[in-house]
C-alpha positions as CSV (number, residue, x, y, z in Angstrom):
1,X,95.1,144.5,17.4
2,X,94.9,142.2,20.5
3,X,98.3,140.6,21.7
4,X,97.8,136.9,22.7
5,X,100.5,134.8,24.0
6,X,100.6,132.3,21.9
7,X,102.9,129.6,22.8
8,X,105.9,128.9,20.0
9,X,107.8,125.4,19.1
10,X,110.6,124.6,20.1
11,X,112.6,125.4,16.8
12,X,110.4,128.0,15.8
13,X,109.9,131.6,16.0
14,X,107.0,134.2,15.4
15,X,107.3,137.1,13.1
16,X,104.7,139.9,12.4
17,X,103.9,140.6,8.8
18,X,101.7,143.0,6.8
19,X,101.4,146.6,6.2
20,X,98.4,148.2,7.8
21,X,97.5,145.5,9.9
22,X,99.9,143.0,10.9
23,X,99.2,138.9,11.4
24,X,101.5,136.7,13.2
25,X,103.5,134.0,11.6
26,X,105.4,131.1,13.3
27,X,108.1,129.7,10.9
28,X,111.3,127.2,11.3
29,X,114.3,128.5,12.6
30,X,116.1,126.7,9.8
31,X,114.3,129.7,7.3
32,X,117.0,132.2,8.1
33,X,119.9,130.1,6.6
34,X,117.8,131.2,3.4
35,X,118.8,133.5,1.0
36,X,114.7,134.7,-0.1
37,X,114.1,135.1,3.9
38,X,117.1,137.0,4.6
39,X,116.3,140.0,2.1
40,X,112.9,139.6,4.2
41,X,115.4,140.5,7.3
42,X,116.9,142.8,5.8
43,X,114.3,144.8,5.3
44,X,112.9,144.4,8.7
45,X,116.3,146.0,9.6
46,X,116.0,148.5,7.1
47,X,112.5,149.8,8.4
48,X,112.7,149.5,11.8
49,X,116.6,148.8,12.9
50,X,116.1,146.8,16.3
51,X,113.0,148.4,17.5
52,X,110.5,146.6,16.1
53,X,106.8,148.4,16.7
54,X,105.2,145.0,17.5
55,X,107.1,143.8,20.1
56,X,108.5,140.7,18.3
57,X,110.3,140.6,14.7
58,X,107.9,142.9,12.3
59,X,108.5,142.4,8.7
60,X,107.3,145.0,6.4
61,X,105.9,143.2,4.0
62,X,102.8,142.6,2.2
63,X,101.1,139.3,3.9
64,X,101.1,137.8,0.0
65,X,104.6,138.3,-0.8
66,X,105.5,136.8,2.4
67,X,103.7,133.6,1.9
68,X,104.9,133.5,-1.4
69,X,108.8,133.3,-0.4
70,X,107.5,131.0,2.9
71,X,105.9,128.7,0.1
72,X,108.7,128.4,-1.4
73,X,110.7,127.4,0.9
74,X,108.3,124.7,2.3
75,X,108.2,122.7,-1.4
76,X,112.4,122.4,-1.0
């Protein structure tokens, strides 16, 4: 997978997702006040501790289930 630096928003940060192959996500800041995306981060730390494979935050998740809690959380 090729590494691009991408630029991110201010208030925003990137996360990796997926299993086998990972695509990169850029999401509010204001998501990890939220409940669904914390048990996201908490398996990120469960996986991979602080040494996260991509470089960046890696969460090991399928790239469905993460849009479906992301989705949710854009609607409210």
């Amino acid at each position: 997978m090729g590494f691009e630096s991408k630029n991110v928003p201010k208030g925003y940060f990137a996360v990796y997702v997926g299993e086998a192959q990972k695509k990169r996500f850029v999401v509010p800041i204001s998501y990890l006040k939220n409940p669904s995306f914390q048990n996201l981060l908490s398996q990120a730390e469960e996986e991979f501790g602080f040494n996260h494979p991509m470089g960046a935050l890696t969460i090991p998740c399928t790239e469905e289930a993460f849009i479906d809690v992301t989705s949710g959380l854009n609607s409210s």
